[in-house]
Short mmCIF file of the C-alpha atoms (twelve columns), coordinates in Angstrom:
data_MODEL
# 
_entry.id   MODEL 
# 
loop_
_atom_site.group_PDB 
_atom_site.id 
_atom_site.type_symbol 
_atom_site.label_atom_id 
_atom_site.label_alt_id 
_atom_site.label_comp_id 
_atom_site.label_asym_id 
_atom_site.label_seq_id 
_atom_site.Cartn_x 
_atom_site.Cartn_y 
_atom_site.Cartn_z 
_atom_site.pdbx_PDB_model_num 
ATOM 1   C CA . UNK A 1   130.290 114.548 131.328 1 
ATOM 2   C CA . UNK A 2   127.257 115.241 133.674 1 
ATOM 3   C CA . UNK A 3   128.139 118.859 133.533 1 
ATOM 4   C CA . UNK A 4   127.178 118.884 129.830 1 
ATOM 5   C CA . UNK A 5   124.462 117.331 129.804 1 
ATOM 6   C CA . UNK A 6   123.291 119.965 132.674 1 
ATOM 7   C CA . UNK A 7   124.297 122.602 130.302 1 
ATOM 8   C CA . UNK A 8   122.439 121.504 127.291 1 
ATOM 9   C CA . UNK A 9   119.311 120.383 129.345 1 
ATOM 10  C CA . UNK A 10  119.097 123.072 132.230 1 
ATOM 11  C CA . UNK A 11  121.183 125.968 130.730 1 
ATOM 12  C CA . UNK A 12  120.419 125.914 127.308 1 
ATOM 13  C CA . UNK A 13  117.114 124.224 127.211 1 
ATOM 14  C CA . UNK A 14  115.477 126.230 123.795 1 
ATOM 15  C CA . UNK A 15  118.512 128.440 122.255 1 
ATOM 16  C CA . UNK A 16  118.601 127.185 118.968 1 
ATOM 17  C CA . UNK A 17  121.289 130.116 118.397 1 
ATOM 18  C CA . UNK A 18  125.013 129.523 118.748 1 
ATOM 19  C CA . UNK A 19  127.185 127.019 118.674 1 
ATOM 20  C CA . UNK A 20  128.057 124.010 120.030 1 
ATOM 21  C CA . UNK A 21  131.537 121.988 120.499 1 
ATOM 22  C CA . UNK A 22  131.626 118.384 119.440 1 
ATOM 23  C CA . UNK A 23  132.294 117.165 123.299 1 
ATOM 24  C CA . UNK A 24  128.612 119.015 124.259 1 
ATOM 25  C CA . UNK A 25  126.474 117.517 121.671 1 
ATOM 26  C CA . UNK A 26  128.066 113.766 121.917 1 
ATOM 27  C CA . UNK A 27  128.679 114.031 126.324 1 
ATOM 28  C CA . UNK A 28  124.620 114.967 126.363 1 
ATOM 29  C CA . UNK A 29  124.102 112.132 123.334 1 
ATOM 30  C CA . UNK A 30  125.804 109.555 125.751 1 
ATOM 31  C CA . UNK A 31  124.414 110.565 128.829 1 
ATOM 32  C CA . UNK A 32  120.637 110.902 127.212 1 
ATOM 33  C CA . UNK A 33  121.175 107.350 125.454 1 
ATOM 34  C CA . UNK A 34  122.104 105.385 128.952 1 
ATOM 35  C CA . UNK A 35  119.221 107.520 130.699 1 
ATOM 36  C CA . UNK A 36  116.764 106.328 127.975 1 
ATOM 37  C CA . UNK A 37  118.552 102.643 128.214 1 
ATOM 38  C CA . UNK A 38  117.628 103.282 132.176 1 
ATOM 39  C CA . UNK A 39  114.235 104.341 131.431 1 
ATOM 40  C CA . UNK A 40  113.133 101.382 128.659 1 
ATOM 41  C CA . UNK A 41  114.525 98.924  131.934 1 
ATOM 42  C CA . UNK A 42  112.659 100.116 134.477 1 
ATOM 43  C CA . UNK A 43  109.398 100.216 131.936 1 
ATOM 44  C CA . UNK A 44  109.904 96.528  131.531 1 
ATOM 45  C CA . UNK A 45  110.579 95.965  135.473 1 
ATOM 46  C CA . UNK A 46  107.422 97.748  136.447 1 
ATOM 47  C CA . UNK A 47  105.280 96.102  133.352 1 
ATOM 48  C CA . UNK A 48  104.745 99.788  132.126 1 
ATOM 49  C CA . UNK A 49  105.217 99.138  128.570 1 
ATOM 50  C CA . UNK A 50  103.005 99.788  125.823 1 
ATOM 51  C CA . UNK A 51  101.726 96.811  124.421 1 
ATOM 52  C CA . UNK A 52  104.712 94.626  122.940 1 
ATOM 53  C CA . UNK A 53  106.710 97.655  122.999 1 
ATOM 54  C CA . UNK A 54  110.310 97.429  124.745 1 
ATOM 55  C CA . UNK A 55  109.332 100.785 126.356 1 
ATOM 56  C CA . UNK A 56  106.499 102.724 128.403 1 
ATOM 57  C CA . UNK A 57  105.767 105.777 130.494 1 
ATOM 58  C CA . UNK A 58  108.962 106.663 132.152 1 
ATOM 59  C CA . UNK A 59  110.624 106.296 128.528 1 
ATOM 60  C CA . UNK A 60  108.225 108.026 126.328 1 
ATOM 61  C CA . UNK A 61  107.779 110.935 129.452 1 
ATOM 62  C CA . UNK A 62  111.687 111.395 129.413 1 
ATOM 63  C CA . UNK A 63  111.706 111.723 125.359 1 
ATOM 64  C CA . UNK A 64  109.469 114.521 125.404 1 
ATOM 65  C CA . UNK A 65  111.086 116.215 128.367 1 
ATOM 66  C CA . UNK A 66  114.329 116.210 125.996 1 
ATOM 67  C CA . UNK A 67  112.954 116.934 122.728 1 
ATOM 68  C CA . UNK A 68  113.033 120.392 122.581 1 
ATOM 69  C CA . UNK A 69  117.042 120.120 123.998 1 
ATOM 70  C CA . UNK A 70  117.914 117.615 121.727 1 
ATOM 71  C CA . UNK A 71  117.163 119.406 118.756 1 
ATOM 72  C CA . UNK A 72  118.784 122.669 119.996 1 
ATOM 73  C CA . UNK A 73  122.096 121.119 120.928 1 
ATOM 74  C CA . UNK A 74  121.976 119.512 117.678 1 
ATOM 75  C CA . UNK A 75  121.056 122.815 115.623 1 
ATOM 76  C CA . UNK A 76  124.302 124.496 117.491 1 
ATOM 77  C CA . UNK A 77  126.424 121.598 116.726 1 
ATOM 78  C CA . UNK A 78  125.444 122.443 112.843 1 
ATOM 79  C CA . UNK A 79  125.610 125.652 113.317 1 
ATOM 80  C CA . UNK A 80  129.058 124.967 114.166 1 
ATOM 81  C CA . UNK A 81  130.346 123.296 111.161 1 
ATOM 82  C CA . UNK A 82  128.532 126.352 109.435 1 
ATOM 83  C CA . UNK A 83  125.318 124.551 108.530 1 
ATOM 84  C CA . UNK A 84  121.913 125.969 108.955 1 
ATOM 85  C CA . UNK A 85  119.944 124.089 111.542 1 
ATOM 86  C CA . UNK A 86  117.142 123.159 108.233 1 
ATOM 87  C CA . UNK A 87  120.669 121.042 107.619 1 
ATOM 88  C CA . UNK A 88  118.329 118.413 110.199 1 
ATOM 89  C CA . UNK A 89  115.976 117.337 107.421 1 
ATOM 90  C CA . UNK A 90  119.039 115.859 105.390 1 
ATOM 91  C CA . UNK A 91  118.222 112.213 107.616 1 
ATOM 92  C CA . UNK A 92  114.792 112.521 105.724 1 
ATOM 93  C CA . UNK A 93  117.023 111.082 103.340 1 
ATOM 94  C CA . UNK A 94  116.776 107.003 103.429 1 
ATOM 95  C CA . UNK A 95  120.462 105.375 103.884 1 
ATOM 96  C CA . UNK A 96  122.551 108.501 102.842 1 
ATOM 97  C CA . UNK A 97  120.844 111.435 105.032 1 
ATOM 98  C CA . UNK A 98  121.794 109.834 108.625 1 
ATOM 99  C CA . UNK A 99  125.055 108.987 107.367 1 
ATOM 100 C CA . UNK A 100 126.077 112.366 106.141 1 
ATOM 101 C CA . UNK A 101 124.563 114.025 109.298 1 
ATOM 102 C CA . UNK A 102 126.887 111.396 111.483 1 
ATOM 103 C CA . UNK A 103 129.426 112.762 109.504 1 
ATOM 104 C CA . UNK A 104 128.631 116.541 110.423 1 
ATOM 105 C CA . UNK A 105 128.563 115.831 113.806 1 
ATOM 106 C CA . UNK A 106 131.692 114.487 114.255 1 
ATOM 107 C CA . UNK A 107 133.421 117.269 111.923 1 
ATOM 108 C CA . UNK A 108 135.788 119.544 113.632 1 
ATOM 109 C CA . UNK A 109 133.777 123.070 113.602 1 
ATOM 110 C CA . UNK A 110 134.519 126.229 111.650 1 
ATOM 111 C CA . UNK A 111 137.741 127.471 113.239 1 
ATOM 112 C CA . UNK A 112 137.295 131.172 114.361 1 
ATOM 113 C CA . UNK A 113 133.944 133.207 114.225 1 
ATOM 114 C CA . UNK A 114 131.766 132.004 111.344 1 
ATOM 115 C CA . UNK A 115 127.988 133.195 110.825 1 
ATOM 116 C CA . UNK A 116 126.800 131.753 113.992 1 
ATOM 117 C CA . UNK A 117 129.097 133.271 116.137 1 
ATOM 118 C CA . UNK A 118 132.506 133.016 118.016 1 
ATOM 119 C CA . UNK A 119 134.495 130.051 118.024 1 
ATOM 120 C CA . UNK A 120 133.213 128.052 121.389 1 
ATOM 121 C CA . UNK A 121 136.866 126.702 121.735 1 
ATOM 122 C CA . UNK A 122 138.303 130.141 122.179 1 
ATOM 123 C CA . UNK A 123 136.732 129.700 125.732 1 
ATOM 124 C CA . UNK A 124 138.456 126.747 126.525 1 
ATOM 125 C CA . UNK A 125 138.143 126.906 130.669 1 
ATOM 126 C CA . UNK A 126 134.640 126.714 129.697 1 
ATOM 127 C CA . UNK A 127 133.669 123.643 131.310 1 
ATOM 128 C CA . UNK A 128 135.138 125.030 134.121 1 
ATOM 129 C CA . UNK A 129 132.540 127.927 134.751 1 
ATOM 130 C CA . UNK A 130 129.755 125.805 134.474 1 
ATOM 131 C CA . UNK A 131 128.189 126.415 137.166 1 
ATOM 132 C CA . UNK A 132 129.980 129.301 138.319 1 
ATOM 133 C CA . UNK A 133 128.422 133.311 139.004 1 
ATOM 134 C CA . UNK A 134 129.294 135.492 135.949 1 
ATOM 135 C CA . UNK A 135 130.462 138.723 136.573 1 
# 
């Protein structure tokens, strides 16, 4: 899970090309939620929040960091279900947009190569090389 979120956040920090499997985008979503959850506690511990805000500094410092990553893993994961990444604006929406962009993110992707490029399950030891040298 960890390794993931590494790969979204160190690896692929700004490629907004590609595509991403379903397990990347919703391991980093998890791990960035309970880091945020982390964040927004220790705000409140130290009495760093702003104003009557539930969160402060360390939250609003690790929301930037993550921005940029956030949007690319999320790009890739429409990219993968063979959606531009403009797809994004669809939760400008009210009610229907957020919904239908859960929806994309939990699709299966495009089997096979589609416009984006190859399949990211055809490398399925993937997880297993992060980290790793490549030849």
């Amino acid at each position: 899970m960890i390794d993931w979120y590494k790969k979204v956040v160190l690896e692929n920090y700004a490629n907004f090309n590609g595509r991403a499997r379903r397990s990347e985008y919703w391991y980093y979503t998890l791990v960035n939620v309970i880091i945020l959850i982390l964040a927004s506690i220790l705000d409140n511990v130290l009495g760093l929040t702003i104003g009557a805000l539930p969160y402060g500094a360390f939250y609003c410092l690790y929301g930037l960091a993550v921005l940029i990553p956030g949007l690319a893993v999320a790009i890739r994961r429409l990219h993968d279900v063979n959606k531009s990444g403009w797809f994004l604006l669809i939760m400008l929406i009210p009610l229907v947009g957020p919904i239908w962009l859960l929806v994309l993110f939990c699709t299966e992707g495009t089997a096979g190569e589609n416009q984006y490029g190859a399949d990211p399950k055809g490398n399925f030891d993937e997880i297993g090389q992060i980290g790793q040298a490549q030849e």
